[in-house]
C-alpha positions as CSV (number, residue, x, y, z in Angstrom):
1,X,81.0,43.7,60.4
2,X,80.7,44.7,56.6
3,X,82.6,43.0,53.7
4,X,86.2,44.4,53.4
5,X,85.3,45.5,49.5
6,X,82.5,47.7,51.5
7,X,85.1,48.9,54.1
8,X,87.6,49.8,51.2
9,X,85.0,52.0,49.2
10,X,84.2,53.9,52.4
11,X,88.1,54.5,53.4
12,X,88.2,55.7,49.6
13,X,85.3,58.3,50.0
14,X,86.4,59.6,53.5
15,X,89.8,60.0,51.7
16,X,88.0,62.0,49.1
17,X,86.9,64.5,51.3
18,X,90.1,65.0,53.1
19,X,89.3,62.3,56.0
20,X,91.3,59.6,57.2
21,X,89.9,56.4,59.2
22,X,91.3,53.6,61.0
23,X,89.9,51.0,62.5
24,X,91.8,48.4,65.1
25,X,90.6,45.6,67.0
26,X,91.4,46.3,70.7
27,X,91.3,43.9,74.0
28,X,88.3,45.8,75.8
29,X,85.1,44.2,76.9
30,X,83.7,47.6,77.1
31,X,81.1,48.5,74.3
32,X,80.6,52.2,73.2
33,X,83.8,53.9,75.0
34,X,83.9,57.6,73.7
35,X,87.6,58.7,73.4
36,X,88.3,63.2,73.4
37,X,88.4,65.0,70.1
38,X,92.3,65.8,69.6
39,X,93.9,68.4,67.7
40,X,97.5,68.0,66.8
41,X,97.7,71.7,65.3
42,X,97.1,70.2,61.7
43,X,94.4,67.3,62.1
44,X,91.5,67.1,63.9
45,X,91.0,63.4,65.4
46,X,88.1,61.9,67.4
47,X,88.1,58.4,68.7
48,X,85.4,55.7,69.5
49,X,85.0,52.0,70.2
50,X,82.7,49.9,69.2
51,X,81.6,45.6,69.0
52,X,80.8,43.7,66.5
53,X,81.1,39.8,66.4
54,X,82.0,39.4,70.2
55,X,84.4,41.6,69.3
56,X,85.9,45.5,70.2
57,X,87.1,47.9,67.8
58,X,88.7,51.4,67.7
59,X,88.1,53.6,64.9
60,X,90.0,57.3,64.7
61,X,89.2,59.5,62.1
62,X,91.1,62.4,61.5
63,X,90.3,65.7,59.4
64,X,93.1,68.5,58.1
65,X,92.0,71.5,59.9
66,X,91.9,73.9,56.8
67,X,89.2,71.8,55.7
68,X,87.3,71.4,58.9
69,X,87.4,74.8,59.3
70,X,84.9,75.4,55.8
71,X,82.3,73.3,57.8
72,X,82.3,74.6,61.0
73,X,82.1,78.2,59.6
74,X,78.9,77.0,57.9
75,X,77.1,76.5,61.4
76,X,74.2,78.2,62.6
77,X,76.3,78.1,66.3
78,X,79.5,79.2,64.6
79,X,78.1,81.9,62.5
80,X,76.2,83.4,65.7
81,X,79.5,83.3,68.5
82,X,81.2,84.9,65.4
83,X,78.3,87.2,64.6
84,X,78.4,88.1,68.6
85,X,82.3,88.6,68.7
86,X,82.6,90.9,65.5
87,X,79.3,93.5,67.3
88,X,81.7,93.2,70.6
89,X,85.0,94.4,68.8
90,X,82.9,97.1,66.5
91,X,81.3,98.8,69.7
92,X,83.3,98.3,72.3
93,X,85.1,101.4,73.9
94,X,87.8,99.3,76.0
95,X,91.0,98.4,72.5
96,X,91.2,94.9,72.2
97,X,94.4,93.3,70.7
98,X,94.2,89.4,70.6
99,X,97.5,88.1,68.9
100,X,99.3,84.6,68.6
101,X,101.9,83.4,70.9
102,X,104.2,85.6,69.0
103,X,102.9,88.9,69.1
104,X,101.4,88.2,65.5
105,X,98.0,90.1,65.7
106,X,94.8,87.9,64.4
107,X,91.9,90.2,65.8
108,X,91.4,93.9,67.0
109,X,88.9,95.9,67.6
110,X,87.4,99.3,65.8
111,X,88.6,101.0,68.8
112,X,91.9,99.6,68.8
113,X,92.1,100.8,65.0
114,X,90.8,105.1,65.7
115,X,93.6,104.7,68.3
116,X,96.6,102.7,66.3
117,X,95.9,103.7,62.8
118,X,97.9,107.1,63.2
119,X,100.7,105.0,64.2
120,X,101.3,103.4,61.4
121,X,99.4,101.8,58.7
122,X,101.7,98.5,59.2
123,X,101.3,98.0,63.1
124,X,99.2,94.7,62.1
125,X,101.4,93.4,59.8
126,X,105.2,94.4,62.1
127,X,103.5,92.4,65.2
128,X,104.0,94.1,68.5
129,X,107.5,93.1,69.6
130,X,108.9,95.5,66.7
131,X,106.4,97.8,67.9
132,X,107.3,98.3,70.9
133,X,111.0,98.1,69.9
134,X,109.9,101.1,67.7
135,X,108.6,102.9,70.7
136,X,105.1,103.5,69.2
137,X,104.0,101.3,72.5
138,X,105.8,101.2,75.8
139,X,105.6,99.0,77.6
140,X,103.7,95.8,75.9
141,X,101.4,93.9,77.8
142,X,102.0,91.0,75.1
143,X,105.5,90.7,75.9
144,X,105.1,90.7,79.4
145,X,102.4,88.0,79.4
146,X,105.0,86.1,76.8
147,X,107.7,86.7,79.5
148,X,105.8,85.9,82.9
149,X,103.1,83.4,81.7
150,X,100.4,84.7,83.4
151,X,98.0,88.0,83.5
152,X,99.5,91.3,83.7
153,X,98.2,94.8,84.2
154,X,100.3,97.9,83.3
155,X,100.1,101.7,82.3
156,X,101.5,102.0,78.7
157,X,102.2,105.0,77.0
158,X,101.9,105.4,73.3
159,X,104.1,107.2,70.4
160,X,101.4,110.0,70.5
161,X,101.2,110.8,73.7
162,X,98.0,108.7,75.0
163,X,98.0,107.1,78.4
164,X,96.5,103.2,78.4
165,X,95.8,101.0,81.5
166,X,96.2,97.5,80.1
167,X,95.1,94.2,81.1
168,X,97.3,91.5,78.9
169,X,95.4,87.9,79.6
170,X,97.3,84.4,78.0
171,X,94.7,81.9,76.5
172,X,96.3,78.4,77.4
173,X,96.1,74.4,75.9
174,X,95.1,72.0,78.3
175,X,99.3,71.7,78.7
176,X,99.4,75.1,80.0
177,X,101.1,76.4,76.7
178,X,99.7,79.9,75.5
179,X,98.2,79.9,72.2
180,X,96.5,83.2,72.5
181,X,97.0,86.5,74.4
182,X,94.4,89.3,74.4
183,X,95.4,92.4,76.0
184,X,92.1,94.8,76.7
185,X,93.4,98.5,77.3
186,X,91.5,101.7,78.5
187,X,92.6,105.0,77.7
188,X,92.6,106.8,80.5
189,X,94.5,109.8,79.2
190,X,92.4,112.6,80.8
191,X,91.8,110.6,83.9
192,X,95.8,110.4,84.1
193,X,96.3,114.1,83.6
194,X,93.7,114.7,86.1
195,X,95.1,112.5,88.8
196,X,98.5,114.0,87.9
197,X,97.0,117.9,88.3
198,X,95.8,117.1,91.8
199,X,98.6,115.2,92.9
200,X,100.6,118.3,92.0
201,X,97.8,120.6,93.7
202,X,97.8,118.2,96.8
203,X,101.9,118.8,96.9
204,X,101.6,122.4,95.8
205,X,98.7,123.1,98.9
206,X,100.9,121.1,101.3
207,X,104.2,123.1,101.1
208,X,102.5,126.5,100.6
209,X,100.8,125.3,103.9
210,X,104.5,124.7,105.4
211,X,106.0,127.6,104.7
212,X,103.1,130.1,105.1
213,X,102.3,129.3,108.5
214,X,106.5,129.2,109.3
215,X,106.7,131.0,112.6
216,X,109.8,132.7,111.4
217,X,108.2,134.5,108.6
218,X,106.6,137.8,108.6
219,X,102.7,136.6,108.5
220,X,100.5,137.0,105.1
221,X,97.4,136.4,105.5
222,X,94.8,136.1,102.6
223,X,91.9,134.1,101.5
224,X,91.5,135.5,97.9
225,X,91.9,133.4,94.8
226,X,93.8,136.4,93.2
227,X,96.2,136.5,96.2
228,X,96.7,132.3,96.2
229,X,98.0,132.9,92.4
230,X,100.6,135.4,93.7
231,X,102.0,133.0,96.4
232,X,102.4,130.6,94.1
233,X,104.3,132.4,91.7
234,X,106.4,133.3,94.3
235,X,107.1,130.0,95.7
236,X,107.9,128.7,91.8
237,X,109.9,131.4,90.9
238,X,112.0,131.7,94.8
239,X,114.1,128.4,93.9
240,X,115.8,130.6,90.6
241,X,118.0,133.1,90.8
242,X,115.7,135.6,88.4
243,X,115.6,139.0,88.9
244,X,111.8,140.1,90.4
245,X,110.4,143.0,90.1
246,X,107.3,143.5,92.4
247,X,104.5,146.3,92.1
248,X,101.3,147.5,93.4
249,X,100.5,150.5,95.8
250,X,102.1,151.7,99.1
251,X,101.0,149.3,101.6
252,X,100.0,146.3,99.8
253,X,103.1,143.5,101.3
254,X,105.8,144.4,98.3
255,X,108.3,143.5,101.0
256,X,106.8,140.9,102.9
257,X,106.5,139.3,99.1
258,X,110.2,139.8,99.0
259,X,110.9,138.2,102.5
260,X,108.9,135.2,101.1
261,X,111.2,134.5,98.2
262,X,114.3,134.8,100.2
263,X,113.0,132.4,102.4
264,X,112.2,129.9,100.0
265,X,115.0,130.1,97.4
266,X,118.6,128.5,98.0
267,X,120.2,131.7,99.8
268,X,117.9,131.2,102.7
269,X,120.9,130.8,104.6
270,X,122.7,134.2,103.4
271,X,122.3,137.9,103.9
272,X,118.6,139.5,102.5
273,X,119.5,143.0,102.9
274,X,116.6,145.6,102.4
275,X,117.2,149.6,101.7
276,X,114.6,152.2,100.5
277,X,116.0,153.9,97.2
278,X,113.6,156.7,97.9
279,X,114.3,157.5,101.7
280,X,117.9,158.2,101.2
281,X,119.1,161.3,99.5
282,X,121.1,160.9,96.5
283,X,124.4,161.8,97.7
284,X,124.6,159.3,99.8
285,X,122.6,156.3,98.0
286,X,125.4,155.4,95.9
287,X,128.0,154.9,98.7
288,X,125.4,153.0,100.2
289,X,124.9,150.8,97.5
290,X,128.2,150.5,96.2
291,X,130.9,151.4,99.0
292,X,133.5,153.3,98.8
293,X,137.5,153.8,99.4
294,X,139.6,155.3,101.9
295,X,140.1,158.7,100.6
296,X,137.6,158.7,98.3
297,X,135.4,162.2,99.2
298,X,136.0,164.5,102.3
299,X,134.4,162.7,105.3
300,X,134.6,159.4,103.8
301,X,136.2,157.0,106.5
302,X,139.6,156.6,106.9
303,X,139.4,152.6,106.0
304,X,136.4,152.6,103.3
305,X,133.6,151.1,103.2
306,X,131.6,147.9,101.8
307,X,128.7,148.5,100.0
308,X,125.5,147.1,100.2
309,X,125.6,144.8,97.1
310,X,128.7,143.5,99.0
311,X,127.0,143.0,102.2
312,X,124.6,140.7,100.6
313,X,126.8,138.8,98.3
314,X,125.2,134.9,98.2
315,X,122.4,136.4,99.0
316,X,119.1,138.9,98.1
317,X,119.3,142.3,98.2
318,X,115.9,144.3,98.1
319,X,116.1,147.5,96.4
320,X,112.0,148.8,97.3
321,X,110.6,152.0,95.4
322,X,113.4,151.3,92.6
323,X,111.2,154.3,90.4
324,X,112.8,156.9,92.5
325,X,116.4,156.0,91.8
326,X,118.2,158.8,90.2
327,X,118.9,158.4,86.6
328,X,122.7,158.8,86.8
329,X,122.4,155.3,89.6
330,X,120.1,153.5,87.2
331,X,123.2,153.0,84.7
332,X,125.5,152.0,87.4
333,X,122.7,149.3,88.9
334,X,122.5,148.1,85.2
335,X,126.1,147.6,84.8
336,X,125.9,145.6,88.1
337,X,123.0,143.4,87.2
338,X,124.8,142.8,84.0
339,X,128.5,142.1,84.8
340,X,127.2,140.8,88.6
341,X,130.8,143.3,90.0
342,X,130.6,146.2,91.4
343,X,133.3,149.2,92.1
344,X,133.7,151.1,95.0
345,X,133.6,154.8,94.6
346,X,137.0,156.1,94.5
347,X,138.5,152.7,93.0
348,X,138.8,151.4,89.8
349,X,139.2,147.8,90.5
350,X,135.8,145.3,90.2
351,X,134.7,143.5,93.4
352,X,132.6,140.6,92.0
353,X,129.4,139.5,93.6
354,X,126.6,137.1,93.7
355,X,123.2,138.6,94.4
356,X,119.8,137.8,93.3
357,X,117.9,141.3,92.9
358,X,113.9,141.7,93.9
359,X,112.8,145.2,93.4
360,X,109.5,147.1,93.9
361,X,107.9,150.0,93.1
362,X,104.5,152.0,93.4
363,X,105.3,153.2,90.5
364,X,104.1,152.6,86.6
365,X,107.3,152.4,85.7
366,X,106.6,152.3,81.4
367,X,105.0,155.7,81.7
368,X,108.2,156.4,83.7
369,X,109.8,155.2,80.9
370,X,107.7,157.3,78.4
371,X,108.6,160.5,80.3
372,X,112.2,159.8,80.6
373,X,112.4,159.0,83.9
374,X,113.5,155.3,84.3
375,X,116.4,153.9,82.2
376,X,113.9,151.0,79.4
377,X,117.1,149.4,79.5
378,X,117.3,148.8,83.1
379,X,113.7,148.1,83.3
380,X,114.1,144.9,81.2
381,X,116.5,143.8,83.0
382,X,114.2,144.2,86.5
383,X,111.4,142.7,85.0
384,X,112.8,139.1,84.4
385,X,109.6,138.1,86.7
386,X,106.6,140.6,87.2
387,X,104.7,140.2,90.4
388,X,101.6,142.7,90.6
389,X,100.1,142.5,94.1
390,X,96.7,144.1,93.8
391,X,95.3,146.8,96.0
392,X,93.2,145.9,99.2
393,X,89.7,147.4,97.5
394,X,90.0,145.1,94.9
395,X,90.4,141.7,96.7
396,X,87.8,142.5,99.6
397,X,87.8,138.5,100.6
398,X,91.0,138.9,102.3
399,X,90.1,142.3,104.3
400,X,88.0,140.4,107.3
401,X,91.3,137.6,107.8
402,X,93.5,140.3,107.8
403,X,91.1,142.3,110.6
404,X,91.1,139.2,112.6
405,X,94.4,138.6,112.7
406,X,95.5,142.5,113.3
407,X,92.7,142.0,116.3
408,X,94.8,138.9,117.5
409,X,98.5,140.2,117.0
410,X,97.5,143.6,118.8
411,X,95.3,141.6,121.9
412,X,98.3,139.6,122.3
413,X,100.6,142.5,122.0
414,X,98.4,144.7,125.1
415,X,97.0,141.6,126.6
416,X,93.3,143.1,126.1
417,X,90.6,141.1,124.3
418,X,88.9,143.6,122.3
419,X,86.9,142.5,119.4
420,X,85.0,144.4,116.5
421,X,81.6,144.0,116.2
422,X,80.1,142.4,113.3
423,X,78.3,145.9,112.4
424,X,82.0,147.7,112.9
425,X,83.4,144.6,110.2
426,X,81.0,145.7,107.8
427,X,82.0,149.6,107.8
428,X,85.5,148.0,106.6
429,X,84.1,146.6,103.5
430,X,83.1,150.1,102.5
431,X,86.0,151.5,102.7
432,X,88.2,152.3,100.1
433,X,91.6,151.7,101.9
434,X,93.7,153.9,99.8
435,X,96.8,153.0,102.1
436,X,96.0,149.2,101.9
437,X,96.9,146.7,104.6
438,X,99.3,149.1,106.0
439,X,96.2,151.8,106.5
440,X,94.3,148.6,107.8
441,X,96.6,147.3,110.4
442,X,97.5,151.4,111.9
443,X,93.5,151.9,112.0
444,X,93.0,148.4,113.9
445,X,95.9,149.6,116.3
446,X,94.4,152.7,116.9
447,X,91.0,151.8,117.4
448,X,91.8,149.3,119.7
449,X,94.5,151.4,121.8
450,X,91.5,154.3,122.0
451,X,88.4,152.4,122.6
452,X,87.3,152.0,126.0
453,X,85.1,148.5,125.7
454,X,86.0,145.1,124.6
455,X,83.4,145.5,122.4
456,X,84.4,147.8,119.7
457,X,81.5,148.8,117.9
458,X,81.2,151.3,115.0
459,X,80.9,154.3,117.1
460,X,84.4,153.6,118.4
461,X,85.6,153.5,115.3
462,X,87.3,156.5,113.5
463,X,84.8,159.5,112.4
464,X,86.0,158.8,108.4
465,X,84.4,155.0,109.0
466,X,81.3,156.4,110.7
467,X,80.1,158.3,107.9
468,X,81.3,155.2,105.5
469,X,77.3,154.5,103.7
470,X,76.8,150.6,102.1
471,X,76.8,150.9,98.0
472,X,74.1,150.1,96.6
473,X,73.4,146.3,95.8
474,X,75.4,145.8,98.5
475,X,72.7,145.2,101.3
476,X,73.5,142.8,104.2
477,X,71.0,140.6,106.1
478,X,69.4,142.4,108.8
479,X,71.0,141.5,112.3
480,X,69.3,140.0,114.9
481,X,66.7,142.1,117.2
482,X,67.1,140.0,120.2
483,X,70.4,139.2,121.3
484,X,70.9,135.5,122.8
485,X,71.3,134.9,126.2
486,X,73.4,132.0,128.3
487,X,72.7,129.9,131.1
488,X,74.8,132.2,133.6
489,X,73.2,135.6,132.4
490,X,76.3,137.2,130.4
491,X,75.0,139.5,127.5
492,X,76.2,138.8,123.9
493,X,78.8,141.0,123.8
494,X,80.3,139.1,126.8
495,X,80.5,136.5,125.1
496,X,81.5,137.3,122.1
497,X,84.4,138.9,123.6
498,X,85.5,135.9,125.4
499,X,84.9,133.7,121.9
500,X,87.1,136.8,120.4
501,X,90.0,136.2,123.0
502,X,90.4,132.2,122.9
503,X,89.0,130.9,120.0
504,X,92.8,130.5,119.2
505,X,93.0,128.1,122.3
506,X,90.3,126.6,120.8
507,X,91.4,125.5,117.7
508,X,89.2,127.7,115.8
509,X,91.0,129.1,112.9
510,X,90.7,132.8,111.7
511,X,88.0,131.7,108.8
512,X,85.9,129.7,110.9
513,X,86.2,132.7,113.3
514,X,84.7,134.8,110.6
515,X,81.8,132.5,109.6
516,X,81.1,132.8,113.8
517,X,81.2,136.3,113.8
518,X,78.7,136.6,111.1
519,X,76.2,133.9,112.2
520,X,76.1,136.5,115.5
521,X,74.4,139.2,112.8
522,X,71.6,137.1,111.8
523,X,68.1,136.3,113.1
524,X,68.5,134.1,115.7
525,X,66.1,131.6,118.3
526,X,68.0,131.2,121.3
527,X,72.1,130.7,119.9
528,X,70.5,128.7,116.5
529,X,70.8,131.5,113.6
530,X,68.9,131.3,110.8
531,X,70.8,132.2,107.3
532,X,71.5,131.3,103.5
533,X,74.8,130.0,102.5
534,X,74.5,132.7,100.0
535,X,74.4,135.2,102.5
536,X,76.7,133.7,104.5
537,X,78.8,134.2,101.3
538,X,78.2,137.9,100.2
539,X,79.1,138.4,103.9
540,X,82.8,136.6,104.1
541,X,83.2,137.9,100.3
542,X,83.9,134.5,99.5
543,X,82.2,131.6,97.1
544,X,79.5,129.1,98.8
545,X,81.8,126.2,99.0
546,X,84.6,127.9,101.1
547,X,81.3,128.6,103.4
548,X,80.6,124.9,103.4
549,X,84.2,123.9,104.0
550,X,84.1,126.4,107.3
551,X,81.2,124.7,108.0
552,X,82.1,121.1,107.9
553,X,85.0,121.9,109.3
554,X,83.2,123.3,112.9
555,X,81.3,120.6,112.7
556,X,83.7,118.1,112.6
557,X,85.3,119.9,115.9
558,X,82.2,119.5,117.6
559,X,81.2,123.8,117.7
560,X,78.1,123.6,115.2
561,X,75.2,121.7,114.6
562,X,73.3,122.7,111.5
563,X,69.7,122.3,111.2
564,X,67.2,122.4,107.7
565,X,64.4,124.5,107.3
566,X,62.1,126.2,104.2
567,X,64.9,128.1,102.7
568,X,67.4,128.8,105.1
569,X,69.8,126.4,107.3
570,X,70.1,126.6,111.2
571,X,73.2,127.5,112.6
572,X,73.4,125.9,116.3
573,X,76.6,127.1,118.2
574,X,75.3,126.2,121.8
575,X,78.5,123.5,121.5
576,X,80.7,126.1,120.6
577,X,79.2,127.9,123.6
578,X,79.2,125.2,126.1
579,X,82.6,124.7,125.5
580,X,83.8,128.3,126.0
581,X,82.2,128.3,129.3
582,X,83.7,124.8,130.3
583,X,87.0,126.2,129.0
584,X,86.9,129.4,131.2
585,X,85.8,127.5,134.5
């Protein structure tokens, strides 16, 4: 061992540069035992033993931190893991926030900072508990790691609307103690919003699904996008109590719309009384309406009479064709939809009421207004919610659903199975259908009631639809020269008629029933028919992904099995066919 005067010089110079040693003899006979490097939070110690003279020595030397740090910093390792973490926190997308065991932040990163900055320009310095206490976070991961001990994931919401998922992760001491806690957050904002938007579709779908196919309703078919938007505007707007005013032309559904929000709103369970304002003469339409005393014109009954608006208090009353109420009635309906009371005539005493009011009209009733027809005073208060239902001719996806189901309401109604041809469907579409789904559904009847075959085919049709020519632009693909044949001999029609009848009993709905009636128009090898999705389409008036829904959808069930060649897909429906036949036997 050296000289003690060499041993104090050294101790002097490690002192010098902020190092303290310590050497004690120990009882080991073990030479050169390594010892852990310690840190204590201020010094940095690291042990060893050693022999000298048959003897064995410990030596410690310890080093203050702030000037350990100085050196390490100066390392070619050090400078490149710090070099490595500073790229990671510029470029990153995920925001990092590492802080201290007590929320103090140490490190973030550039994204953290575009996100944060617009918070506050002090976030850094307040450290996140005040943060979050400020609401400008909510909740923090930090916190909850402080809290729990362990990792934790959450979705946090920040002061300025943004949507985080965040992963908080504690860094521990060998004692289990957490010294560091980095919490890695993605914004997930638009995702969020998204998610939210089709959860609220998925709900939306699902109840319109409920209600529209409720057994006790009057039944609306449709398949348009235009018609979809009116439903739901009904069913948000049937759970209020606001006024509706409903338009479009004679025939459209202004009353089956009317039905719909009586159903759905909170009065389901109370009168919905209906009456025509233009199918009663005007004498009479405001005793109707409004009742009347005993005594109160000659022939007026000896014990009065309740009015309408009384008749459906708690409930809906449906005033259709409101344009043709006389003017001198339009002041008294617009002192009842103000002051909710009405007086009987021959009284002077108020009977109040509660009634929610849906009216329609075929009428434009601004140029009504315009020509002094229609009170603008009472038309503001009708049109708390518009809903425009628009004509048949200008939402031409709907018109083969609405033929199929007419087909199945009337073959149920006779107990025939008549079906229109595919060529007779296709005289429908140019039509102009002045008298809408009303015209529709009388012409269906008719045609049915008068035609002598199962198979209704254009010449069975009325002579007006006969002479109906295909616009230009609006050419179909050709239909099929040579009609398939089945095992037992039955000609296409046949068949097509028994398809027509039970496709119900099938479990074939009244879309997929309209992608098989249109398959049986196109070239065909044996029951495989050869066609474009985008025919497919201009035929069903709809877009090609409601065509590949129908088809998935029969394929699924087991009735198609679709087939790829140059250009065009083919269609098989000998499942469909097998099972029809195995059905009837």
């Amino acid at each position: 061992m050296e000289s003690q005067f060499d041993v104090s010089i050294v101790r002097k110079a490690l002192e010098s540069l902020g190092i303290e040693m310590k050497i004690d003899e120990i009882d080991d006979n073990t030479n050169d035992i390594h010892h852990p490097i310690r840190n204590d939070g201020s010094h940095i110690t690291q042990s060893a033993s050693f022999q000298s003279d048959n003897k064995v020595y410990l030596v410690q030397i310890s080093l203050l931190e702030e000037r350990a740090m100085p050196l390490l910093q100066q390392s070619k390792a050090f400078q490149d893991m710090e070099l490595d973490l500073q790229t990671i926190l510029e470029t990153c997308r995920e925001v990092i926030f590492v802080s201290d065991k007590s929320g103090r932040a140490l490190r973030v990163s550039d994204s953290w900072k575009d996100l944060f900055f617009a918070e506050g320009e002090d976030f850094i310095e307040k450290g996140v508990l005040k943060v979050e206490e400020e609401g400008i976070i909510n909740p923090s991961s930090t916190r909850l790691v402080m809290e729990q001990g362990e990792q934790v994931q959450i979705v946090q919401e920040t002061k300025n609307g943004r949507t985080l998922m965040v992963t908080g992760i504690p860094i521990k001491d060998e004692d289990e103690a957490i010294k560091r806690i980095v919490s890695i957050s993605e914004d997930i904002t638009e995702v969020h919003s998204l998610k939210k938007k089709l959860s609220d579709e998925k709900v939306k779908n699902k109840r319109l699904n409920e209600l529209l196919y409720d057994k006790t309703m009057p039944s609306f078919v449709f398949n348009s996008e235009v018609m979809n938007t009116v439903m739901w505007t009904v069913f948000k707007i049937a759970p209020v109590d606001s006024t509706v005013l409903i338009t479009g032309e004679s025939g459209v559904g202004k009353e089956v719309i009317a039905e719909y929000i009586h159903k759905w709103s909170e009065r389901v369970e109370q009168p919905f009384v209906k009456i025509n304002c233009g199918s009663i003469p005007e004498n009479l339409l405001e005793s109707e309406l409004f009742g009347y005393v005993r005594g109160a014109f000659t022939g007026a009954s000896g014990e009065g009479k309740q009015g309408l608006f009384e008749a459906a208090d708690g409930g809906t009353i449906f005033l259709d064709e409101i344009g043709e109420m006389p003017a001198a009635l339009q002041v008294k309906l617009l002192r009842v939809l103000q002051e909710q009371e009405v007086i009987r005539i021959g009284s002077t005493s108020p009977i109040s009421i509660d009634v929610r009011v849906i009216a329609a009209t075929n009428r434009n009733l601004e140029a009504e207004i315009k020509e002094g027809n229609f009170r603008k005073d009472l038309f503001y208060r009708l049109n708390v919610v518009p809903i425009f239902i628009p004509p048949l001719r200008d939402r031409l996806e709907d018109l083969l659903q609405l033929v199929l189901h007419f087909t199945d309401v009337f073959n149920r109604k006779f107990n025939s199975s008549k079906v229109f041809s595919p060529e007779s469907n296709n005289r429908f579409y140019h039509y102009g259908w002045p008298g809408n789904i009303r015209e529709l559904q009388n012409i269906v009847e008719r045609t049915m009631v008068m035609a002598e075959t199962n198979y209704i085919e254009p010449k069975h049709l009325p002579d007006f639809l006969q002479t109906v020519t295909t616009e230009k632009g609006e050419e179909f693909p050709p239909l099929s020269k040579s009609e398939p044949s089945v095992s037992a001999g039955m000609a296409t029609p046949s068949i097509y008629n028994q398809l027509a009848r039970h496709y119900r009993e099938l479990g074939i709905t009244h879309g997929e029933w309209g992608l098989i009636s249109v398959l049986f128009t196109c070239e065909s090898d044996g029951w495989t028919f050869y066609v474009t999705e985008g025919e497919l389409s201009q035929y069903l008036r709809c877009g090609t992904r409601q065509v590949r829904k129908l088809i998935t959808s029969l394929k699924k069930k087991g009735y198609l099995q679709v087939t790829q060649q140059w250009k065009k897909k083919g269609y098989d429906l000998k499942p469909l066919i097998s099972s029809v036949e195995e059905f009837l036997n």
